[in-house]
Each structure stands twice: as C-alpha cells, then as structure tokens.
VODO-190905 format. One record per residue (C-alpha): residue number from 0; residue in one letter; x, y, z. Coordinates in pm, 1 decimal. Layout:
{i:NUM&aa:a&xx:X&yy:Y&zz:Z}
...
***
This chain:
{i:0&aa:x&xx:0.0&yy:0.0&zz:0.0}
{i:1&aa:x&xx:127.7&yy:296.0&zz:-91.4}
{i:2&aa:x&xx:26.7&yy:558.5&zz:249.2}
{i:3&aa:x&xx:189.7&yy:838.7&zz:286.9}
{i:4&aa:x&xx:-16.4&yy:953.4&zz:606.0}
{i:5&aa:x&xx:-251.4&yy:740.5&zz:819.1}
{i:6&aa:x&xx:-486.0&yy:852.7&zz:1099.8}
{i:7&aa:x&xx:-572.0&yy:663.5&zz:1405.9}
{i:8&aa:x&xx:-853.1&yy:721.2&zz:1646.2}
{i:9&aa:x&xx:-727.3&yy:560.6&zz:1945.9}
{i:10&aa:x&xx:-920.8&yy:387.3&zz:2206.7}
{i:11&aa:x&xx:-864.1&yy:114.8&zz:2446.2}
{i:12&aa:x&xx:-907.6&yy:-203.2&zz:2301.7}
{i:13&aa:x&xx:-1058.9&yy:-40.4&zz:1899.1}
{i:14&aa:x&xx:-880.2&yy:118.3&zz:1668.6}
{i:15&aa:x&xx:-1004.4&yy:339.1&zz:1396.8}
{i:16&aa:x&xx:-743.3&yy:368.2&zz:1057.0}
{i:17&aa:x&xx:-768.0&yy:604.2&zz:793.5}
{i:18&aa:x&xx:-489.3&yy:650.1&zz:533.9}
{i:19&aa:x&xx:-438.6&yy:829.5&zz:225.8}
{i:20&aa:x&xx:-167.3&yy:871.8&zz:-73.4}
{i:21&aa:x&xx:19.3&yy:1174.1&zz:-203.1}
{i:22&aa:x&xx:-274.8&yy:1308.1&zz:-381.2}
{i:23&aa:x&xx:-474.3&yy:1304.3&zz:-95.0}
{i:24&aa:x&xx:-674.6&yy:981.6&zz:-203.4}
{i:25&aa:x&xx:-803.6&yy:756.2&zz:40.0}
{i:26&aa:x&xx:-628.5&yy:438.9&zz:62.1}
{i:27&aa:x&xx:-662.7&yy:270.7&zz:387.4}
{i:28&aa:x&xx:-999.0&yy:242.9&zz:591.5}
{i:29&aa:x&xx:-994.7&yy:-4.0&zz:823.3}
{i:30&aa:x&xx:-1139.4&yy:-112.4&zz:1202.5}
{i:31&aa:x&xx:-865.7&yy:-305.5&zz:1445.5}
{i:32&aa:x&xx:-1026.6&yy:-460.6&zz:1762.7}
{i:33&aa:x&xx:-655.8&yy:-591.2&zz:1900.8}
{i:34&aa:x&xx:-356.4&yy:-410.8&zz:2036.8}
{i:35&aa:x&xx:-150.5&yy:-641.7&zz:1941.2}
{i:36&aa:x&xx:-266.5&yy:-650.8&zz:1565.5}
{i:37&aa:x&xx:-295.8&yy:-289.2&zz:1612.0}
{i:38&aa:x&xx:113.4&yy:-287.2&zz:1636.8}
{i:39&aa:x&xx:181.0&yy:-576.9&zz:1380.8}
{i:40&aa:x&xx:-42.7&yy:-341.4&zz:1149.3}
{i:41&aa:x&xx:219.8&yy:-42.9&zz:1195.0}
{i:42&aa:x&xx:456.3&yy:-221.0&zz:1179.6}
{i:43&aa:x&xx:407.2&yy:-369.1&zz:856.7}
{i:44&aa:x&xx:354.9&yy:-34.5&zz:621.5}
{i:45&aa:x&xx:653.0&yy:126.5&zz:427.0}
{i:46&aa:x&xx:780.8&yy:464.7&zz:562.0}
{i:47&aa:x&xx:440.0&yy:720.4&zz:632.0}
{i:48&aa:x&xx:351.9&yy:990.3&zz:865.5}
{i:49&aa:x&xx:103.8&yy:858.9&zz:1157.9}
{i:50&aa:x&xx:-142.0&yy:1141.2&zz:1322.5}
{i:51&aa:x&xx:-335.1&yy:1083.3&zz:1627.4}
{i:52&aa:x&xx:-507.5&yy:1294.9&zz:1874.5}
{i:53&aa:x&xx:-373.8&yy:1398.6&zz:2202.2}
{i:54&aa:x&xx:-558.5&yy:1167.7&zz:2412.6}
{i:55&aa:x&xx:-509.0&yy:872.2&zz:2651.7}
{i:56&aa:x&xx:-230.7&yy:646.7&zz:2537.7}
{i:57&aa:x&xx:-158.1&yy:844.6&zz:2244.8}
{i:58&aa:x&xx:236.2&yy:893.3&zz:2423.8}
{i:59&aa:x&xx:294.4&yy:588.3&zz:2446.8}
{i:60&aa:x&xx:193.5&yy:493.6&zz:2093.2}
{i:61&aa:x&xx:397.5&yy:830.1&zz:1990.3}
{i:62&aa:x&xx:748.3&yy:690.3&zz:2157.9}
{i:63&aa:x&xx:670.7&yy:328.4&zz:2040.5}
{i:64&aa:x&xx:622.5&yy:397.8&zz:1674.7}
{i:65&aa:x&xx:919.2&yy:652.1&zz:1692.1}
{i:66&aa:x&xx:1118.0&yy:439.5&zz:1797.3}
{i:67&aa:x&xx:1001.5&yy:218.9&zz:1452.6}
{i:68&aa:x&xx:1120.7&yy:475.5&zz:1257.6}
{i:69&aa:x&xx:782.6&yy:674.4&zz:1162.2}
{i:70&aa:x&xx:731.1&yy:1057.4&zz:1228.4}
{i:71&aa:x&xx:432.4&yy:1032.2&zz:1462.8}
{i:72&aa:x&xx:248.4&yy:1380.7&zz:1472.8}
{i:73&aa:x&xx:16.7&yy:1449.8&zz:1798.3}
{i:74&aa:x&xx:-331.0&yy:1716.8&zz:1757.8}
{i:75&aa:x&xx:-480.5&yy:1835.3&zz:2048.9}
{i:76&aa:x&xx:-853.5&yy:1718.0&zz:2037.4}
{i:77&aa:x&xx:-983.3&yy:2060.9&zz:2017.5}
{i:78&aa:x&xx:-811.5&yy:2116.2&zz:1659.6}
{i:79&aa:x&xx:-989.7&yy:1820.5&zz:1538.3}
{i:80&aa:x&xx:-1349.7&yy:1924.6&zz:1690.7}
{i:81&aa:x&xx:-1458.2&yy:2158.1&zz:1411.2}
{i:82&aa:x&xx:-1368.2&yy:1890.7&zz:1123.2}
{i:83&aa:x&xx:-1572.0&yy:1596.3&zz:1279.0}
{i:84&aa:x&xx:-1933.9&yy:1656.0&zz:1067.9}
{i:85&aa:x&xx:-2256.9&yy:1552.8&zz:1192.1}
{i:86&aa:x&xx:-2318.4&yy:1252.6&zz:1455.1}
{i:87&aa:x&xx:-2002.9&yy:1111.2&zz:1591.1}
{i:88&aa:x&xx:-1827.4&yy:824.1&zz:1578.7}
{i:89&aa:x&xx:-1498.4&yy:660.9&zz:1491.1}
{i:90&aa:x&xx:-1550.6&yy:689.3&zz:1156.7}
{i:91&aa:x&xx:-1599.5&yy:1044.5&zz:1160.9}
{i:92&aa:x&xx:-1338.1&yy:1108.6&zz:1404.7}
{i:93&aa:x&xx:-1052.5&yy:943.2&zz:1205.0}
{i:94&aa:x&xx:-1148.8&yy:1114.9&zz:899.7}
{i:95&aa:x&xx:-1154.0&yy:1485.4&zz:1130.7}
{i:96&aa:x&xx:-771.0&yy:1384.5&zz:1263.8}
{i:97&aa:x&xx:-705.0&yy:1357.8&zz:888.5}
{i:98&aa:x&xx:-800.7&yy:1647.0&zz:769.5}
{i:99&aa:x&xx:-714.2&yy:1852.7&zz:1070.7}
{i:100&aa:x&xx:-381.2&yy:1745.6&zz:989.1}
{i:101&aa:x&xx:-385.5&yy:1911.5&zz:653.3}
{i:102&aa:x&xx:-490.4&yy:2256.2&zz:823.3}
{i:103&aa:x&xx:-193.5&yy:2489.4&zz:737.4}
{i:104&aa:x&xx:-262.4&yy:2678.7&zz:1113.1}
{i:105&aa:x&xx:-240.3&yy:2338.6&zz:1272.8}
{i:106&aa:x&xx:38.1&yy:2309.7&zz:1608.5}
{i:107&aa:x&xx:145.3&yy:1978.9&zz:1689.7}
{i:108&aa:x&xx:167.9&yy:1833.7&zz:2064.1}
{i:109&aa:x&xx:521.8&yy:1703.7&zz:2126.6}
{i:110&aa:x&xx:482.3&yy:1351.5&zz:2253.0}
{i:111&aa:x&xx:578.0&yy:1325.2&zz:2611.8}
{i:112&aa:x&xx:912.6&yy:1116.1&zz:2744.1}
{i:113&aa:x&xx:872.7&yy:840.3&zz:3030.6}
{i:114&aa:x&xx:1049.9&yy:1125.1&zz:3243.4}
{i:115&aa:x&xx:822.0&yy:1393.9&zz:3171.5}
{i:116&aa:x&xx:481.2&yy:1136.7&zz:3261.4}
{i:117&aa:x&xx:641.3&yy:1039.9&zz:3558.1}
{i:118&aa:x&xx:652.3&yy:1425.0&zz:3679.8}
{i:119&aa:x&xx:339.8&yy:1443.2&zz:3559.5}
{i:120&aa:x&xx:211.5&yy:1152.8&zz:3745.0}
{i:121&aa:x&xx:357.9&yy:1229.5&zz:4119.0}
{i:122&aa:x&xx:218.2&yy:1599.2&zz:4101.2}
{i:123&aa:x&xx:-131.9&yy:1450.2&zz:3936.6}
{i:124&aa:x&xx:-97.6&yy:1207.1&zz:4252.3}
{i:125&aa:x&xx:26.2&yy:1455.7&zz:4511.3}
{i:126&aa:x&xx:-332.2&yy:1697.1&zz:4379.7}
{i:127&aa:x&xx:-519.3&yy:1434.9&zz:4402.6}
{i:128&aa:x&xx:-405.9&yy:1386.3&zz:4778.6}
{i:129&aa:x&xx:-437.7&yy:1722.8&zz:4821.4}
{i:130&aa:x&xx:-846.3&yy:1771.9&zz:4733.9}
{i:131&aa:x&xx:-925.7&yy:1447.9&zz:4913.3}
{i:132&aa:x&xx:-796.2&yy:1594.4&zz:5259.9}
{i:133&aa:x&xx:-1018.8&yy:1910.3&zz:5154.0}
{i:134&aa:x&xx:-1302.1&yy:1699.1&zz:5084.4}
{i:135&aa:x&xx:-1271.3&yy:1542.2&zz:5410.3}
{i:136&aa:x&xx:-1198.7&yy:1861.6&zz:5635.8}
{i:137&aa:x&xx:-1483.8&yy:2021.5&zz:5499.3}
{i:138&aa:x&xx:-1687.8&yy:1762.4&zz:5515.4}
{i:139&aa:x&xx:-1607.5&yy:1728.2&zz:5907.9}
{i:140&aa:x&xx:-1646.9&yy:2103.7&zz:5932.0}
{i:141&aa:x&xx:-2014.3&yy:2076.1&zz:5801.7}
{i:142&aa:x&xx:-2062.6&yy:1745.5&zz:6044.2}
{i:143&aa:x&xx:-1954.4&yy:1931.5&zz:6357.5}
{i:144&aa:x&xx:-2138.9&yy:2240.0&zz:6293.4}
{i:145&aa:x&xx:-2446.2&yy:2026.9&zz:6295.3}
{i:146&aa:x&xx:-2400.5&yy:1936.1&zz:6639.2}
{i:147&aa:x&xx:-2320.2&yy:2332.7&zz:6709.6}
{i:148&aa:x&xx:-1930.9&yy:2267.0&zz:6714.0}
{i:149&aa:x&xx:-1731.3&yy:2517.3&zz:6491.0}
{i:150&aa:x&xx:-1387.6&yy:2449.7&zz:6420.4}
{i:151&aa:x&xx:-1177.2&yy:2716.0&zz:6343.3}
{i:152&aa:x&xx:-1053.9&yy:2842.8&zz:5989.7}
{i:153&aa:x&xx:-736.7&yy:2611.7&zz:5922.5}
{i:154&aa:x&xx:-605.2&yy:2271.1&zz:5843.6}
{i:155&aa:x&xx:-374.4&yy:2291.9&zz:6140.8}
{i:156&aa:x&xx:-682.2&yy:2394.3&zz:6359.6}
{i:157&aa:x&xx:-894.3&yy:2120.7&zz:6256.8}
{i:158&aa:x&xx:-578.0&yy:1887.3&zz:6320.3}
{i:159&aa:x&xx:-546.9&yy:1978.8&zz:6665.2}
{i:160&aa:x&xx:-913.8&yy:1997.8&zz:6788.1}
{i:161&aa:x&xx:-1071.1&yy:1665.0&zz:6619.0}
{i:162&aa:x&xx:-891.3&yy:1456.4&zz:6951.3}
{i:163&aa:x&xx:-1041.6&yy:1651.8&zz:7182.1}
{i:164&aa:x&xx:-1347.9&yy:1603.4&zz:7011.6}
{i:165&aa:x&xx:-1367.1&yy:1203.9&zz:6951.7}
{i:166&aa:x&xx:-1196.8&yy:1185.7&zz:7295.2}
{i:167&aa:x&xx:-1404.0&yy:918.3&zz:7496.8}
{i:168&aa:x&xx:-1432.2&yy:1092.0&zz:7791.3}
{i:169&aa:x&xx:-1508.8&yy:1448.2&zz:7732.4}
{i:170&aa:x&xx:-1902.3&yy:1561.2&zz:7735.8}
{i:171&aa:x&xx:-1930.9&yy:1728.7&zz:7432.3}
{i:172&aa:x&xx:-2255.0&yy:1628.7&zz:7241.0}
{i:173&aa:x&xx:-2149.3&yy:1379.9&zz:7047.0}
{i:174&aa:x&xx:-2228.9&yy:1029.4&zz:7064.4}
{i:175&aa:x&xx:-1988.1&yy:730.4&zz:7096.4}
{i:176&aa:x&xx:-2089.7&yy:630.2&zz:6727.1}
{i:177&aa:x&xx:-1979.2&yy:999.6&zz:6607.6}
{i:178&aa:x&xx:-1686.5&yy:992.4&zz:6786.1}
{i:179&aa:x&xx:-1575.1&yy:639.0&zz:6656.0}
{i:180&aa:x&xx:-1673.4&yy:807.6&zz:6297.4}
{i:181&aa:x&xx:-1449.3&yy:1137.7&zz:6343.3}
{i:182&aa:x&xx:-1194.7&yy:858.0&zz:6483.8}
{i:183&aa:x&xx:-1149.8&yy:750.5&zz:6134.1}
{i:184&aa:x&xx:-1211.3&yy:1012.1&zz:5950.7}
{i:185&aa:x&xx:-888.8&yy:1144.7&zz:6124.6}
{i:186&aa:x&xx:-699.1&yy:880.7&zz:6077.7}
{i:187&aa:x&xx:-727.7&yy:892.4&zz:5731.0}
{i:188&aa:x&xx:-629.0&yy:1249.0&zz:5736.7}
{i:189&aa:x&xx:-282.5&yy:1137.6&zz:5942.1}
{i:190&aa:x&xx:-239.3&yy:865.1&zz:5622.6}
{i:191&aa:x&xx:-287.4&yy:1110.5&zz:5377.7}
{i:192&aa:x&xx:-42.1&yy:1403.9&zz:5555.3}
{i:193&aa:x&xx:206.8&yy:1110.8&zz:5556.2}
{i:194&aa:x&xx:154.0&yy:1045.3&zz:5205.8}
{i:195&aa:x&xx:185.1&yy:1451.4&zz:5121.0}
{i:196&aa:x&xx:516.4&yy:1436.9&zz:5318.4}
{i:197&aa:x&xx:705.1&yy:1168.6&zz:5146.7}
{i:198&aa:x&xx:530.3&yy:1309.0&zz:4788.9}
{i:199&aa:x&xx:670.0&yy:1630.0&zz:4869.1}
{i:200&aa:x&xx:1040.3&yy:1532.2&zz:4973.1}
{i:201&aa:x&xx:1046.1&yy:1304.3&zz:4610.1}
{i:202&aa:x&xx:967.7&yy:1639.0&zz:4443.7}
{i:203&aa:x&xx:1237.0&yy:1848.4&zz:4648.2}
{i:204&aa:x&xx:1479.0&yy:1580.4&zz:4504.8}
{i:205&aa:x&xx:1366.5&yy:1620.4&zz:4164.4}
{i:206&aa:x&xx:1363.1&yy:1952.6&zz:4161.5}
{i:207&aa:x&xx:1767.6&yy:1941.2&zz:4267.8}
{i:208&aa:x&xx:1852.4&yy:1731.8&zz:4023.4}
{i:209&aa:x&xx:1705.6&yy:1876.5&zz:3712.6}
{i:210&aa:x&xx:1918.1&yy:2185.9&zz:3591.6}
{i:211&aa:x&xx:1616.3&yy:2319.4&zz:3361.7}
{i:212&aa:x&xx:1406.2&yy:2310.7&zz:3731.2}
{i:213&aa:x&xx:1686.7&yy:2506.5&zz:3922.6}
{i:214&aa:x&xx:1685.8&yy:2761.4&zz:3658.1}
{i:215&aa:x&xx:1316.9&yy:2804.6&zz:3610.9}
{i:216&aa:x&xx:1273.7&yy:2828.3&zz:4017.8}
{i:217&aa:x&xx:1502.2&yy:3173.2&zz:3990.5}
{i:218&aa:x&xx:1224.1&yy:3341.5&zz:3865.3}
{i:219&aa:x&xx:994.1&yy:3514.7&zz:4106.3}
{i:220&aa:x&xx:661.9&yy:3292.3&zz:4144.8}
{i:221&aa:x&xx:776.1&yy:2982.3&zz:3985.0}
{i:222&aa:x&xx:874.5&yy:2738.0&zz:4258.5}
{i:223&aa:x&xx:937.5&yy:2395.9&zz:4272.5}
{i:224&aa:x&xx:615.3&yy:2216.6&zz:4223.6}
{i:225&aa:x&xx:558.4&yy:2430.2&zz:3912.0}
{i:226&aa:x&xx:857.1&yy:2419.8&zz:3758.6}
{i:227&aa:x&xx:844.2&yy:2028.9&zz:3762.3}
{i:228&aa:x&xx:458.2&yy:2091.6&zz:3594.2}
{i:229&aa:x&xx:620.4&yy:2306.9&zz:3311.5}
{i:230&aa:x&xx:880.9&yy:2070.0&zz:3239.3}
{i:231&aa:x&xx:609.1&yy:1769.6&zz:3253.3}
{i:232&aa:x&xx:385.8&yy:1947.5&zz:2995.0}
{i:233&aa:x&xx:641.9&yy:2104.7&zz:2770.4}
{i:234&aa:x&xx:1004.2&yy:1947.8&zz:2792.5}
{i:235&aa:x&xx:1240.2&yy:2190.6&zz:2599.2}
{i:236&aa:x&xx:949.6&yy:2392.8&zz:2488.7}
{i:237&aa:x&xx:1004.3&yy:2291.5&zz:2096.9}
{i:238&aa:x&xx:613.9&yy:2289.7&zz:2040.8}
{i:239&aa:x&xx:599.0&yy:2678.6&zz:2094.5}
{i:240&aa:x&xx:675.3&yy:2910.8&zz:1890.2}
{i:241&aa:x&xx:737.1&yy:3196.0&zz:2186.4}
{i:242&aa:x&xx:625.8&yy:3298.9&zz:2510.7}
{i:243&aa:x&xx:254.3&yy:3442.1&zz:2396.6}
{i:244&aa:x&xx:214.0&yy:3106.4&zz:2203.7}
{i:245&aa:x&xx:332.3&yy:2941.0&zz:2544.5}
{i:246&aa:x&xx:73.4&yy:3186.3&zz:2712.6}
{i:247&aa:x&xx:-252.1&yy:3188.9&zz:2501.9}
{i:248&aa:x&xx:-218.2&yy:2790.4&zz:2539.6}
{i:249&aa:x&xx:-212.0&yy:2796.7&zz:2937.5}
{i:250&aa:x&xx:-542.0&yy:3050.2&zz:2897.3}
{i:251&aa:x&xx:-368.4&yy:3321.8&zz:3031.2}
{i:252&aa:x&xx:-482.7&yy:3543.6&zz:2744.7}
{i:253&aa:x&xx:-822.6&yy:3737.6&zz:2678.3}
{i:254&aa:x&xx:-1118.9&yy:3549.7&zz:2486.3}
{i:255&aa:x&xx:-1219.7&yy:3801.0&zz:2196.1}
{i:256&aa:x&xx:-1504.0&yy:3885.6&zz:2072.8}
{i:257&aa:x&xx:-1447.1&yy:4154.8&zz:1801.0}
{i:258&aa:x&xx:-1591.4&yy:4249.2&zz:1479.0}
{i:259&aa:x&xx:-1541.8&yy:4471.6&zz:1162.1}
{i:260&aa:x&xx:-1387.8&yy:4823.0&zz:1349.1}
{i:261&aa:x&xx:-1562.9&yy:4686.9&zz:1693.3}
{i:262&aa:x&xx:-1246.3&yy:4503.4&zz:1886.7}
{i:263&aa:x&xx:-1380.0&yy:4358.8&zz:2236.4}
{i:264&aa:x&xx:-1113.1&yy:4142.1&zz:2496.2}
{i:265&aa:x&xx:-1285.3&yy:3911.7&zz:2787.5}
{i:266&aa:x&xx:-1159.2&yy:3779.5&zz:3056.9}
{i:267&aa:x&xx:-887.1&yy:3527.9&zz:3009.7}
{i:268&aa:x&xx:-979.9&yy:3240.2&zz:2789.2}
{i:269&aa:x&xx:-885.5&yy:2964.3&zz:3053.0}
{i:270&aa:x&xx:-775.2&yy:2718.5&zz:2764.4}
{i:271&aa:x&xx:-491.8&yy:2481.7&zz:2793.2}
{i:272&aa:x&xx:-357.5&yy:2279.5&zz:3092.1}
{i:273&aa:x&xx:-567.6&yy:2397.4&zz:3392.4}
{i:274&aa:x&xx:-333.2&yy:2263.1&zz:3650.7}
{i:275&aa:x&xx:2.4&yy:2464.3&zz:3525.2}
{i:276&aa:x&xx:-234.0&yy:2798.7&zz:3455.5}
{i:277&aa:x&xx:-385.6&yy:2752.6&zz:3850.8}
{i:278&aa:x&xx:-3.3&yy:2706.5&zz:3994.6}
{i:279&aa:x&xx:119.8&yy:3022.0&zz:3769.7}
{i:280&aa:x&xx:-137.5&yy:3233.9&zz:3924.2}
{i:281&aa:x&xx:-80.5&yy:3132.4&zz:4289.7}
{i:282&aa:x&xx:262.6&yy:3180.3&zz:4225.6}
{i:283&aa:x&xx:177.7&yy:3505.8&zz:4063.5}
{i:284&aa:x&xx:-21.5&yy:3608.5&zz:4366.0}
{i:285&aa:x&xx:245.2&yy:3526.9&zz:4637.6}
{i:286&aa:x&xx:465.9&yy:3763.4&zz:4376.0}
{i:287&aa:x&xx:156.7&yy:4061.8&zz:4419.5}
{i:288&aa:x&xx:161.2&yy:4079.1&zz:4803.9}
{i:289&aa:x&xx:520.3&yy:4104.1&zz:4853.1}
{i:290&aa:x&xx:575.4&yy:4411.2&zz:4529.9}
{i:291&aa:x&xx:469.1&yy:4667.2&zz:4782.0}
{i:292&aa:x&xx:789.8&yy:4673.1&zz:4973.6}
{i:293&aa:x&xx:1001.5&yy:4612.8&zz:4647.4}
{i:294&aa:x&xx:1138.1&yy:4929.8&zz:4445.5}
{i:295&aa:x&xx:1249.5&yy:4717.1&zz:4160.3}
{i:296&aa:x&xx:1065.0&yy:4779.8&zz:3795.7}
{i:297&aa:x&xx:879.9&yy:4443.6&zz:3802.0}
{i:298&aa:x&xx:734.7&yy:4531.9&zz:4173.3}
{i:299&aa:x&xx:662.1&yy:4884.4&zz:3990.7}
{i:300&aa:x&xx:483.1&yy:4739.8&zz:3729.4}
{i:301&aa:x&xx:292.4&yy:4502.4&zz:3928.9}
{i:302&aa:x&xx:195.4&yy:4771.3&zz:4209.7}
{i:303&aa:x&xx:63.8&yy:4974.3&zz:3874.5}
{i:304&aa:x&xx:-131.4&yy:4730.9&zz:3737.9}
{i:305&aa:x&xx:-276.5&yy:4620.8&zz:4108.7}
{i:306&aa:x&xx:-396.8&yy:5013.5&zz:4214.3}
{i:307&aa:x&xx:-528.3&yy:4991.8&zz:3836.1}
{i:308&aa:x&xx:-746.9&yy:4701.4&zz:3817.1}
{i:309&aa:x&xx:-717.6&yy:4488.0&zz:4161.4}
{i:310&aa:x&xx:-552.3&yy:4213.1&zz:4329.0}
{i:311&aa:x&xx:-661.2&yy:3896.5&zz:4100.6}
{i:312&aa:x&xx:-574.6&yy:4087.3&zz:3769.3}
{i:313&aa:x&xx:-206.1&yy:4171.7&zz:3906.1}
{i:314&aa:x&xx:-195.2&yy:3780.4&zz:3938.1}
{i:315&aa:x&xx:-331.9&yy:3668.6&zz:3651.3}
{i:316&aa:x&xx:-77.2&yy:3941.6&zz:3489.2}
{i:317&aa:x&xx:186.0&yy:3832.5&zz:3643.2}
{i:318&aa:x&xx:126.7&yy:3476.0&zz:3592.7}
{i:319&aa:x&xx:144.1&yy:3552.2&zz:3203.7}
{i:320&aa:x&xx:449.4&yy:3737.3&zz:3205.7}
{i:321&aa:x&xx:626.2&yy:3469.7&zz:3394.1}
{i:322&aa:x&xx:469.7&yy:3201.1&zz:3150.5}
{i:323&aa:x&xx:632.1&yy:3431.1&zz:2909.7}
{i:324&aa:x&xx:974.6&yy:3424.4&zz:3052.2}
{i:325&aa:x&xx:958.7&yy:3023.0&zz:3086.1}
{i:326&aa:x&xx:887.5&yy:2990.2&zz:2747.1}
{i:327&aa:x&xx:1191.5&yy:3228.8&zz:2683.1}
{i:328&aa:x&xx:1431.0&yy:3047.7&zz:2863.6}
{i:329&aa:x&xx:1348.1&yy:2705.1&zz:2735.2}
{i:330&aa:x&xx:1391.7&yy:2831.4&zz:2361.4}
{i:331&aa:x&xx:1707.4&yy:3057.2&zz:2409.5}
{i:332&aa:x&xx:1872.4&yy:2831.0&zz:2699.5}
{i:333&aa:x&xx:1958.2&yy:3172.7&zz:2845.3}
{i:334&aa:x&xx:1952.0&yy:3248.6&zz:3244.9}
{i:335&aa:x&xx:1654.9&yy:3425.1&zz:3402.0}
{i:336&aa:x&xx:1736.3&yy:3782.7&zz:3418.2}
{i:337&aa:x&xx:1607.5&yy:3941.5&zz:3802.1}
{i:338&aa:x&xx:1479.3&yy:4322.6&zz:3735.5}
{i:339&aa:x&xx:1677.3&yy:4586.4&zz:3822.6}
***
C-alpha cells in the first residue's frame, strides 16, 4: 500500500485507521479490535507519517512507533473538533484527525518522554491527595457544625481539635458512634499528611537534580512544584513558537469577541492545561503581596497594574508574564534575568 499519512482514532481495546496517498486519495480504511494486531499493522507499512489525537495512550503509541522509525504527529482534540461533521463516531473522528492534519494553522503536541509522565504523574498524585484531605476537612467542618461545634478556619486547627473532640471521655454532644466516625475520619487524614510528606520530599529531590528546574525556580513565582509541571507538559518547549504562544495555550490570554472596526477582549480564555495555569497564578499572587515593599521595575509594574485594576488581575498578569519568561528560557537556553 502505498500511504503516505494514516490517521488513528485511538481507544482502548478499537482502533479506527484512515490513510491516504500523495494526492490526498483515500487508501486505507480499516477497524482493528486488538492491540496487538494494532502494532503488527504499523509495523508492517513502508515509511508514512502517523497522526493521532492527544488523548489517553496516544504517548505511548507516539514513543513506540518513533522508535520504529515513523514521524508520529500528535493534535490536540480541540483542533480536530470543528472537522468531525454531523453525529459522531470513529468513523468520523478518524477522517476529522485527517483532515485537521492538513490545516496549514495546525500546532502539533510534542509527545511526552517516560520522564516527563512520571513528573506528571507524582504531582497529578500529590493533587489528588491534596483535594481528598479538603473533601474530608470540609466535610467534618459541616458534620460538627451540625451538632453546634465550629472548628476554626485552618487545616492545622482542625488537626489539633478533632482529639479533643472524639476523645471518649469528654461531654461534648457527640455520641460514641460519632466519635468512633471522626476517629477515622482522622486517621485517614494522618495517612494522607504522611503520604503529602514523602510526595513532597520526592519532588524536592527532583527539583535538585534537574538543571532546567533550578533555573526556572530563579524566577519570582515559579517554585518547585511548578517548575516540575512546566517541564512535565512542555520538555524543551520545541512545540511553541514563543512565550505568547506558550501563554494563550495555558489561557492566560483574553477570549475576543471583536468584529469589523468593533475590537472587544474578555476575561482570560482559561484554555490549555488547567493545573500549570492555577499554579502560575498562585505563584503570581504570592509575587503581588510582597511588590509593595520592592522598588524594583517588576514590583513597579505590578503595584501599577494592582492600584489599576485589583488584586486577582495583578496575578493573573503576572502569571502571564512569567509564563512568558519560561517559554523564553526554554527556547534561548539563556539564564533568568532578576529586574533591576
């Protein structure tokens, strides 16, 4: 068969082929219901270009047919949205990833190394962690309120008060069966502070070791948990083109809404990885409360921007301008630069 490009809709166990010639022709069309045959398939065809969306399992494929030999070209699903036509299915889908990939505005997603998914994988982990301990304090918060107990604002507060309050002896309202339930409830908070702990000392050691980490973490707001979450979504930084591209991807850029003469910018679009946009603005935020006793130009500019338009917008600035700088510094390999 003569294919010089073949699309793949990938799913778990079902795999969707579409390939065409150089003129564009369709030559391939084909259902596979077998990973294995699914590989043997690959395997088999002369030199081609594979395209596949973004999605679950689509790195692993990437690095495996590399590794074969074939230029393997990721699209993130939202390119290939507007080309899938009318009710969908597999069918459809391959044939959108095809033509998607002919779309001269098209950017491909660099297919991630076993290093970068493993970074990817503790922080996923350690957030995980992290929401199910606020799940559960809140949820013991709304509990004890019931009962007309209010714990005090804080995880450390909660921490300290829940043994007085499932402590056997003391008269406080709450029945032996309640107590025996906050018992374990707070247990499970010790088991998952323990798990935090040891989470967070792997990612000190990571952070360490990686010189693109250390040199990210010199810029103001960019610590080590994010810098580890920039190098686990972009590597190098070869699928950008420069810092805005690096920036309107995270979301950190207005929506707009403009026509003819009549321009209009929104709020930001929110687009992109939601995890490394939310630690950008914290980091950007922790950068905002300390520029008011700074004289350099960045602290100027921030303090400008925050008497201008408020708190969160000074954040959300800030966090674009340092996505900006990453992006710089993976492209040029050049040091961060402090303000004067």
């Amino acid at each position: 068969m003569n294919i010089k490009r073949l699309a793949v809709d990938l799913a778990k166990e079902v795999f969707q082929l579409y390939g065409v010639d150089e003129q564009g022709n369709q030559v391939v069309e084909r259902r596979i219901k077998s990973r294995q045959k699914f590989a043997e398939f690959v395997t088999k065809l002369g030199p081609c270009e594979l395209v596949m969306e973004a999605c679950g399992g689509a790195n692993y494929w990437a690095r495996k047919f590399n590794e074969m030999g074939y230029n393997v070209m990721l699209i993130s699903p939202q390119y290939v949205k507007p080309y899938v036509q009318r009710n969908k299915n597999d069918y459809r889908d391959v044939r959108g990833i095809m033509e998607a990939s002919y779309w001269s505005g098209i950017s491909f997603v660099a297919p991630k190394t076993v290093e970068q998914q493993d970074i990817q994988c503790l922080l996923r982990i350690r957030k995980n962690y992290m929401e199910t301990r606020t799940a559960i304090s809140n949820q013991i918060r709304g509990l004890m309120y019931e009962y007309g107990i209010a714990i005090k604002t804080g995880y450390e507060n909660l921490r300290s008060e829940l043994p007085v309050l499932f402590d056997r002896y003391a008269d406080n309202g709450l029945s032996m069966m309640m107590k025996e339930l906050i018992e374990g409830q707070y247990n499970m908070l010790l088991v998952i502070d323990v798990q935090i702990s040891v989470l967070d000392i792997e990612i000190t050691k990571l952070s360490s070791k990686n010189k693109t980490c250390k040199r990210l973490q010199k810029i103001e707001g960019v610590g080590p948990i994010s810098a580890l979450a920039i190098i686990a979504l972009v590597g190098e930084g070869k699928g950008f083109k420069n810092g805005r591209h690096f920036a309107a991807y995270l979301g950190l850029t207005p929506k707009q809404h403009s026509s003819g003469n009549r321009e209009c910018l929104l709020g930001i679009s929110k687009r992109g990885d939601g995890y490394l946009r939310e630690l950008l603005i914290h980091g950007g935020r922790a950068v905002v409360r300390t520029a008011e006793k700074k004289t350099d130009a960045r602290s100027h500019w921030v303090n400008r921007i925050r008497n201008k338009g408020g708190f969160n917008k000074a954040a959300v600035a800030m966090a674009n301008k340092n996505a900006r700088i990453v992006m710089g510094m993976l492209l040029s390999g050049e040091e961060y630069k402090q303000a004067a």
